[in-house]
N, C-alpha and C positions, 0 to 999 in steps of 0.2 A: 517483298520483305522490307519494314522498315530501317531506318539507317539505327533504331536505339535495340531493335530487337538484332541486328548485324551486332552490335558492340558487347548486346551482353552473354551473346555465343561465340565471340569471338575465339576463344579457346576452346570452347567443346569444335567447331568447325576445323581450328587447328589440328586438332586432333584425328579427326576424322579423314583430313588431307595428308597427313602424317603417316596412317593407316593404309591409304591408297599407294602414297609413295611406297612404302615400306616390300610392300608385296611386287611393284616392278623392278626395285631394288634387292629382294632378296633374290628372285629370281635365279639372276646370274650366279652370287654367290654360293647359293645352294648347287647349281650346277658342280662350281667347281668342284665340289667336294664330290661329287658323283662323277669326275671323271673316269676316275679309276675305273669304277665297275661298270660304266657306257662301255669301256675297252676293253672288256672280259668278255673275249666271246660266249662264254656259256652264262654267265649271270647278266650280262649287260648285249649289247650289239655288234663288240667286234671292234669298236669305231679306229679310225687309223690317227694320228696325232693331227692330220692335216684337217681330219674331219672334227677331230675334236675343238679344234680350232676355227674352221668354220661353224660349229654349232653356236659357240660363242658369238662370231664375230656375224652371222645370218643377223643374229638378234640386233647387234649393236649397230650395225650400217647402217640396216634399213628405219635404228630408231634415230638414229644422226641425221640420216637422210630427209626424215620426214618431219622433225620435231620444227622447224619454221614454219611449215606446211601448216601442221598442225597451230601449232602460236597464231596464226594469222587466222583460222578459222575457228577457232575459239573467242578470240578478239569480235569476229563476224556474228556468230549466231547464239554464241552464247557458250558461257566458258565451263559451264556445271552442265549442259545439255550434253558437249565433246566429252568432259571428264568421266561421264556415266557411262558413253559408248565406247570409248576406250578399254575401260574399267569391263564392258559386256566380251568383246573380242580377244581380248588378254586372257577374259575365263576360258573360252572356244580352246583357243590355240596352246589353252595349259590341259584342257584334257586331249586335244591332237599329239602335243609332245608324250603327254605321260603313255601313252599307246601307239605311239610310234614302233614300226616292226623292223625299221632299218635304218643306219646316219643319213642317208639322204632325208626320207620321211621326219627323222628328226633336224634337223636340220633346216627343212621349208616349213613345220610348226613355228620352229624359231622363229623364224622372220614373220613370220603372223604375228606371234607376241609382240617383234619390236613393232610393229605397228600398232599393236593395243598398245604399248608403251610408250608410244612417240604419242600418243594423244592424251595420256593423263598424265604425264611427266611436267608439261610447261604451263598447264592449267590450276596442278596447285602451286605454284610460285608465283603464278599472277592472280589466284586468287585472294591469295594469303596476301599482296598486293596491296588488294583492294580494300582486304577488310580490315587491317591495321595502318593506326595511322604510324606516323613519321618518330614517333617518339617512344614507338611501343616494337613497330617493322624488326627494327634488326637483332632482338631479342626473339621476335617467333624465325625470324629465318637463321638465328642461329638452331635452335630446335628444328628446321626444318633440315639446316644441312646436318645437325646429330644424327637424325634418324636414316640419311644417306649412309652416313661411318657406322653408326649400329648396323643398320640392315648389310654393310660389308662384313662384317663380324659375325653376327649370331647366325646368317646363311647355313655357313659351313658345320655349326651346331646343332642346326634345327635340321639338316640335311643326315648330320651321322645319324641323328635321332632314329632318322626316319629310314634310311638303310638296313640301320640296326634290326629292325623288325619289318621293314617288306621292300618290293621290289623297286630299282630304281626309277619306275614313274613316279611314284611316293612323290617325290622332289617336286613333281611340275601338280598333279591332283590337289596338294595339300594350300593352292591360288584359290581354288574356286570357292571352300568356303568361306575363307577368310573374303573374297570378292561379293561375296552375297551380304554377309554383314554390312560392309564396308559401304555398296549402292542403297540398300538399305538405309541405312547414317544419311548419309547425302543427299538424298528424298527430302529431308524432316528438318537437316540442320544447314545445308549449304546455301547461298545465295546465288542468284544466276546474275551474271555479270559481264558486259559487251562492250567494247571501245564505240562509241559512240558516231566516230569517222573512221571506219574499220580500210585498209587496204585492200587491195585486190590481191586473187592467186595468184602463186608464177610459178607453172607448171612445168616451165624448160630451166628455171633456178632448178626448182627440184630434180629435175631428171640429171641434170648435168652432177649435181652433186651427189647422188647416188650412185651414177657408172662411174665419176673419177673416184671416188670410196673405195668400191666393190672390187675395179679392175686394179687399182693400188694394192690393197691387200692383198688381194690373189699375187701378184709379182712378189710381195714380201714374204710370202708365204711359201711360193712354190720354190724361194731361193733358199729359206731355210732346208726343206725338202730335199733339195739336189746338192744345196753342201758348195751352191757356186753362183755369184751373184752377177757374171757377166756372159752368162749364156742367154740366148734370145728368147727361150720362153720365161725368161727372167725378166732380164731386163727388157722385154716390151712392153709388158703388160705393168712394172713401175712408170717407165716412162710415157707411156701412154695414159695412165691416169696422172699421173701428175699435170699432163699439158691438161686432161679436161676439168680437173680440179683451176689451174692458171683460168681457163674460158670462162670455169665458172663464176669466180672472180671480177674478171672483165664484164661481165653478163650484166653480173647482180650490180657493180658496181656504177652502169649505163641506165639501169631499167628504172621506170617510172616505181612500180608499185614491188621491189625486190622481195624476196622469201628472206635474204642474207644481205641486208644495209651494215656496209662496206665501211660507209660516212661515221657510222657510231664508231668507228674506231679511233678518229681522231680527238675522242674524249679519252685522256690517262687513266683516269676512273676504270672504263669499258676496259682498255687494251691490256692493260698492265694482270688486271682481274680476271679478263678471258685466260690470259698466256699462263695467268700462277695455277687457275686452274688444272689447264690443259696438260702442264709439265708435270705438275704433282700428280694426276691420275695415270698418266701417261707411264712414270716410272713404279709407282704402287701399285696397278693391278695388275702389270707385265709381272709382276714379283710376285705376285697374289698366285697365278696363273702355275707356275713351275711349283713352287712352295706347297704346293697341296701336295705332288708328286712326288717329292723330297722327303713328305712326313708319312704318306703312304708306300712309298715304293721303295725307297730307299732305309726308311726308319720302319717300315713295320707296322705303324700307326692303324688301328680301326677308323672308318672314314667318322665316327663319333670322336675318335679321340683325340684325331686332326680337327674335327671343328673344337671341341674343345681348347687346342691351342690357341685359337684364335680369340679365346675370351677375352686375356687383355688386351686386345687392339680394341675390345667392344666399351670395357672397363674403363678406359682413355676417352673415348669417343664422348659418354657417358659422362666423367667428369671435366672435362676441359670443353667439349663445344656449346655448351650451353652459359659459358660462363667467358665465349670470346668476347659477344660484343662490348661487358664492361671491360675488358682490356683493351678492345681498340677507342672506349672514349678515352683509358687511362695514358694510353701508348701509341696511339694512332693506327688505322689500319697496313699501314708500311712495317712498323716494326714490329708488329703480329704476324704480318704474312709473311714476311723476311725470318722472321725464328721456326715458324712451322714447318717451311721449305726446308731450313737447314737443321733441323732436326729430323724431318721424310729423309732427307741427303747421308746423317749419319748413319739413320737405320740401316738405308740400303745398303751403305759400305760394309755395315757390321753382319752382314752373310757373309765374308770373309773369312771370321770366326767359325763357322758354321759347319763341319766336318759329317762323314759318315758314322762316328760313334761321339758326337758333342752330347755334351748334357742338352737336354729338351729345355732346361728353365732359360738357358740362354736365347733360344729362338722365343721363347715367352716375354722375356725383357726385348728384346730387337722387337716384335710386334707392338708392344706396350709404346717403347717409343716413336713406334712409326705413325700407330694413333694418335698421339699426345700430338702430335708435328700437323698429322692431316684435319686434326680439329680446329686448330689452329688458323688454316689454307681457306677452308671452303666458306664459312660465315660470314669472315668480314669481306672476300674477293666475292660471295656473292650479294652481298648490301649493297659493295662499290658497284657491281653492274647494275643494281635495279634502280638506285638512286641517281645514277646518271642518266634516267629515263621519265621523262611523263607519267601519271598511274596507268594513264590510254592505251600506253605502247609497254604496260607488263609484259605482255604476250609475248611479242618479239626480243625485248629483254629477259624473259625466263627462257625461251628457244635459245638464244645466244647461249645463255648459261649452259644448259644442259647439252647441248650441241657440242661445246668445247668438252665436256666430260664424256660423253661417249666415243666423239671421232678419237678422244685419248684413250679410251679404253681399246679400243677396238686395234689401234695402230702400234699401244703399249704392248697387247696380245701378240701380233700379229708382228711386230719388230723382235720383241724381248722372247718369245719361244720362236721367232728365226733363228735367235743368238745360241740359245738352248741346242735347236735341234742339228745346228752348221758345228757348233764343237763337238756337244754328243760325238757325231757322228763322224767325227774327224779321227778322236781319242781311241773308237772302239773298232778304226778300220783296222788294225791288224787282227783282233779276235774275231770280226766277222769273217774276214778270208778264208778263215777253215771251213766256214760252216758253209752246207748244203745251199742253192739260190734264195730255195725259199724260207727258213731261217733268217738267213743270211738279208732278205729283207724285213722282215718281222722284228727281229732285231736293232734292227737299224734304225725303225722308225720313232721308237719308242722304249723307252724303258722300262717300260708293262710286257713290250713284248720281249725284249732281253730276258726277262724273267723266267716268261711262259715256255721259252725256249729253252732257257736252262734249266727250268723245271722238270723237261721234257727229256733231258739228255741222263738226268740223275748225278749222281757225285760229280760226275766230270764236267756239270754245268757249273761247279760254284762257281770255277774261275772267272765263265763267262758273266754270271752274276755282281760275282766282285768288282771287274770290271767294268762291269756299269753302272754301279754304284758309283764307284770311283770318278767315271766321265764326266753323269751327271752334275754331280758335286761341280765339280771343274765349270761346267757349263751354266751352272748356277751362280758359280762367282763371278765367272767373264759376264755376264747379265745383267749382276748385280753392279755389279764395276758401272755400266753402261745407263743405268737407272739411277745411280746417284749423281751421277755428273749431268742427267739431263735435270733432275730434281735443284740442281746446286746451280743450273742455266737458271732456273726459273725462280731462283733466290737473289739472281743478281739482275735480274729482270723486275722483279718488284722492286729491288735495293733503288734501280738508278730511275724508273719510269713512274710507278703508283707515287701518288704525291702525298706527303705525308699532311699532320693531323692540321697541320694550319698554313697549309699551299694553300693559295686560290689558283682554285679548277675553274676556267673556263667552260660554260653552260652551254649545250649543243644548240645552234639555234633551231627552236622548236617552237610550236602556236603553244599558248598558255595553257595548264592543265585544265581541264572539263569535266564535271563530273562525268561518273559513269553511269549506267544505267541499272536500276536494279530491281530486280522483280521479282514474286515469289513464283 
C-alpha cells in the first residue's frame, strides 16, 4: 500500500483500530456487570467471589503476560497479519466463555481471550504509529485512548442490554459479530507493517512474568479469602511471586534481545508515563470491580440500570479525551496528568458519601468526575511513552503501555476486592456464627450469597441482609480510601518525575529512525 493512499485512510483505518480495540476492551467491562448473575446459581454458574475474581484476572494475566511477546512478534512478521489472528482467537474463546457449563470452563476461556487480547492490543498502537505522522499522532492516540475510557463505560450498558433479554453468555457471543465486521475492515483498509530490524523472542522473559503474575495474585487473592494475610498459603505464594517477578527483572534487564527492556526506563518520558498509567488504572478498576456489586446487590439496581450509571464516566470520556492533546500543547503534559490523577483521587475519596440509601445521582456525579480525571491520564502518558521511542520499536512501546494497564488492572482487582472481601468479612463475623456451616460460608464469601441466604431463611433473614448491606458499604469505603491514596501516589509521581512542556528530555540512545516497511 502506498505511503499517499496510507495518508488518505488514515482515519478510516483509525477507525477500524478503534473498533478492534473497543471489543477487547469492552470485554471485561461487560463482564462486570454480569457478575451478579455468573453467581446465581440458578440463572448464572454458582461462581464463588474467588472465582469471580479469577474470571477476571485469567483474562488480564495472561493478556499482561504475553502483550511483549506479542509487540515483538508483530514488529517481526507483520503487525496487521498478528492483529487479524488475535482478532480470530478472541472470536473462538468468546463463544468458549459464552457456553461455558462451569467457573472453571469459564475461567480457562478467559485466558484464551487474553491471549487473543494480548495480540491485538499492542498492534493498534503501533499501528496507528506508523500511520500518523508526529503532528497529527497525539490527536489519534487521544481518540485511541477515548475509546479505551468509552469501552470502560458503555460495557456495563451494553451488558444490561443484553441480560435484560437473554442469558448471561449474551455478554461474551455478542464479540463475534462485531469481530467479523471488524477483520473484514482490515482486509481492505489496514496496512501491514514490520520493524525492519525486528528482535528476537524471549520465551523465559515471558514465562518468568506470567508465573510471578499468576502466583502473585493468587497470594492476594487467597488472603482476601481467609480474612488473614500472614498465614503461609498466604503469604507464600505473595512472596514467592514477588521474588520471580524481581528474576524477572534481573533477567530481562541482562538479556541481549529482552520481551521487557528495563533500559527504557531511564527515559522520564517512559517511567513517569508507565507509573501515571499503572496507578490510575490500578485504583479505578479495583473501584469499578466492587461498584457493580453496590448498585446491584445492595441498591437493587437491574444489571441494565447499573450500566446505565455508568453513562456519565462514558459522557466525560467522550468529551475531555479527545480534546487532551490540545491541552497538553496548552499546559504541558505534566499539568494534564497531574489534574487527572487528582481528580481519579477526589472521585475515589468521594465513595465516602456513598451510603446504602444515598441518592444514585450522587454516584452519577462521582463517576462523571472520575471520567473527566481518567481522560485526562491515559492520552498524554500515552504520547509520552510512544514518543520516547523510534516509530521501529512501536511494538514494544505499545506492549509497555498496555502491560502497565493490565498488570493494574489485574492487581487493582485482585488487591481492592482483597480489601472488600477481608472487612466484608470481618464486619459480618458475628451474624454468620449463628448460621448453619454451610450458610455460614456462602455468606461469607460474598454478598450475593448473604442475600441468597437470607432469602432462604425469610423474614428472619432481613437482618442478615441488612447486615450486609451494611458491611459491604464499610468495605467499599476502606477500598476506596486505599484507591485514592494510590491514584494521589501517582499524581505526585507525575508532579515531581514527567518533565514538563519545556524540560529537555534526554533521547535514549538509539540507531536513527528507519523507515518501515509497508506492503499491501
Amino acid at each position: 500500500m502506498d505511503p499517499q493512499t496510507i495518508q488518505r485512510r488514515r482515519w478510516y483505518i483509525l477507525g477500524v483500530l478503534t473498533m478492534s480495540l473497543l471489543v477487547v476492551v469492552l470485554d471485561n467491562t461487560i463482564l462486570n456487570v454480569a457478575l451478579k448473575t455468573i453467581a446465581d446459581p440458578g440463572k448464572g454458574l454458582g461462581a464463588t467471589q474467588s472465582q469471580l475474581e479469577w474470571a477476571i484476572n485469567s483474562y488480564t494475566l495472561v493478556f499482561a503476560g504475553l502483550l511483549f511477546t506479542f509487540g515483538v512478534v508483530g514488529d517481526r512478521i507483520g503487525r496487521k497479519r498478528v492483529l487479524v489472528g488475535g482478532m480470530a482467537v478472541f472470536a473462538v474463546a468468546s463463544l468458549l466463555s459464552a457456553y461455558a457449563q462451569s467457573p472453571d470452563q469459564l475461567i480457562y476461556a478467559r485466558a484464551l481471550m487474553g491471549l487473543g487480547g494480548a495480540a491485538v492490543m499492542p498492534q493498534t498502537l503501533s499501528i496507528i504509529t506508523n500511520v500518523f505522522e508526529p503532528h497529527e499522532r497525539a490527536r489519534a492516540i487521544g481518540i485511541w485512548a477515548g475509546a479505551v475510557g468509552l469501552g470502560v463505560a458503555i460495557g456495563p450498558l451494553t451488558g444490561g442490554l443484553l441480560l435484560a433479554h437473554f442469558w448471561w453468555g449474551s455478554v461474551f457471543l455478542i464479540n463475534v459479530p462485531v469481530i467479523a465486521i471488524g477483520v473484514t475492515l482490515m482486509a481492505f483498509l489496514v496496512p501491514e507493517s514490520r520493524n525492519p530490524a525486528p528482535g528476537r523472542l524471549d520465551p523465559v522473559g515471558v514465562v518468568l512474568s506470567v508465573v510471578g503474575l499468576v502466583v502473585l495474585s493468587y497470594g492476594i487473592i487467597q488472603g482476601g479469602e481467609k480474612g488473614s494475610w500472614l498465614e503461609l498459603p498466604v503469604l507464600g505464594p505473595v512472596l514467592a511471586g514477588a521474588a520471580v517477578l524481581a528474576l524477572f527483572v534481573w533477567y530481562e534487564a541482562r538479556s541481549a534481545s529482552p520481551a521487557f527492556d528495563v533500559k527504557l526506563f531511564k527515559d522520564p518520558r517512559m517511567s513517569a508515563a508507565v507509573a501515571s498509567i499503572a496507578l490510575c488504572f490500578f485504583a479505578a478498576t479495583g473501584v469499578f470491580f466492587f461498584a457493580n456489586f453496590y448498585m446491584q446487590s445492595v441498591r437493587g439496581l437491574t444489571p441494565l440500570e447499573s450500566g446505565a450509571m455508568v453513562l456519565p464516566f462514558a459522557l466525560a470520556q467522550l468529551a475531555f479525551a479527545p480534546r487532551s492533546a490540545a491541552m497538553v500543547r496548552r499546559y504541558g503534559a505534566k499539568a494534564v496528568c497531574t489534574t487527572g490523577l487528582l481528580l481519579v483521587s477526589v472521585a475515589l475519596a468521594s465513595y465516602q458519601f456513598v451510603g446504602t440509601d444515598t441518592s444514585m445521582w450522587i454516584l452519577g456525579a462521582i463517576f462523571f468526575v472520575q471520567g473527566a480525571g481518567m481522560a485526562n491520564v491515559m492520552p498524554p502518558a500515552t504520547e509520552s511513552v510512544m514518543s520516547a521511542l523510534p516509530r521501529e520499536k512501536a511494538g514494544a512501546g505499545s506492549a509497555i503501555n498496555n502491560v502497565a494497564r493490565q498488570v493494574a488492572v489485574a492487581m487493582g482487582v485482585a488487591v481492592l476486592g482483597s480489601v472488600v472481601a477481608s472487612v466484608y468479612r470481618g464486619d459480618l463475623r458475628g451474624d454468620l456464627a449463628a448460621l448453619p456451616a454451610g450458610a455460614r460460608e456462602a455468606a461469607g464469601q460474598s454478598i450475593e450469597g448473604a442475600h441468597a441466604v437470607g432469602a432462604q431463611m425469610g423474614p428472619a433473614g432481613q437482618g442478615l441482609i441488612g447486615s450486609a448491606d451494611a458491611a459491604f458499604v464499610h468495605a467499599m469505603h476502606a477500598a476506596s480510601v486505599a484507591a485514592a491514596v494510590v491514584s494521589f501516589l501517582g499524581a505526585l509521581v507525575v508532579l515531581k518525575w514527567m518533565p514538563g512542556r519545556t524540560a529537555e528530555v534526554p533521547v535514549p540512545e538509539t540507531e536513527p529512525s528507519r523507515p518501515e516497511k509497508a506492503t499491501v
